[in-house]
C-alpha positions, 0 to 999 in steps of 0.5 A: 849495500847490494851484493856482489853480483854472483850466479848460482851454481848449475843445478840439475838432477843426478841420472835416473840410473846413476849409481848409488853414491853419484846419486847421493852425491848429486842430490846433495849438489842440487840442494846445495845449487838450490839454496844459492839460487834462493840468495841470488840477486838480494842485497845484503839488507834482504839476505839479513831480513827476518823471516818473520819477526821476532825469529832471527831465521834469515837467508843469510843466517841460514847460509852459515848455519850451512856452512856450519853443517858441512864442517860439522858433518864431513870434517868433524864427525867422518874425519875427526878434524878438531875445528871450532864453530865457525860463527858460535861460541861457547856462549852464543852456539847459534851465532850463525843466525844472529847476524850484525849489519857487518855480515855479508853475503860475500864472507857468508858465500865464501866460507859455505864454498870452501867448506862444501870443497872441504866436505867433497875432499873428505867424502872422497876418501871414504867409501858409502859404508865407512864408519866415520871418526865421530859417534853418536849419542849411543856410541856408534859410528856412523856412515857416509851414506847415512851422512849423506841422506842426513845432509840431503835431509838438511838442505831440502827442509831448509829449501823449504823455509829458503822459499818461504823467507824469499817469498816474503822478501821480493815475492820470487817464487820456485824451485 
């Protein structure tokens, strides 16, 4: 089965002199733009690949790994929405990479969409140093420029493997 034929988002860089939270948030898009770049034009079979076997690390799997990411940080931890994993289990947390002949591209999309709507609508309400809901490991809040610079983190290393895997699948290389 091919995937639906889709375009990646518009990437661009945030302006040279934009202000910090534009900046924040336009790095977080570009990543964001990126990785749907890098699952562009594969079918559903290449999106489900293995990078290198026996890891089950996979484009498609790291799409809902993602998703999984924007809920966690943006509803769960600053605004303190009560939600399940979305692919894990109590038994299987990692559920996102393990990934059946039943997952699709279309399902993965989709949900890691409304879930990027969803972070974007959170953000929105909080300013750069408001403390979130959620703590952490010692206690403390955190910040929504500190969750910002984490999920930038997040994505650009996963960018990262994201070339690597589709190197591998079809030979594309780039940004």
């Amino acid at each position: 089965m091919t995937t639906e034929k889709t375009t990646a988002p518009e990437r661009s860089e945030p302006a040279l002199d934009a202000a910090e939270r534009q900046m924040l948030e336009g790095w977080l898009d570009y990543h964001r733009a990126t990785l749907a770049m890098k699952c562009e034009g594969l079918t559903d079979a290449q999106l489900r690949e293995a990078s290198v076997p026996p890891s089950e690390f996979t484009l498609l799997g790291l799409v809902r790994h993602l998703a999984e990411n924007e809920r966690g940080w943006f509803r769960e931890v600053l605004a303190g929405e009560e939600l399940p994993l979305i692919y894990g289990t109590d038994e299987d947390p990692d559920g996102e990479f393990h990934l059946t002949e039943a997952d699709t591209w279309e399902e993965a999309r989709t949900t890691w969409q409304a879930e990027i709507e969803k972070a974007r609508a959170n953000a929105a309400r909080f300013e750069l140093d408001s403390p979130s809901a959620g703590v952490s490991k010692e206690g403390k809040p955190f910040s929504l420029r500190w969750i910002y610079t984490h999920m930038i983190e997040e994505y650009a290393r996963h960018n990262g493997h994201a070339d690597l895997v589709r190197e591998r699948i079809d030979g594309a290389t780039g940004e």
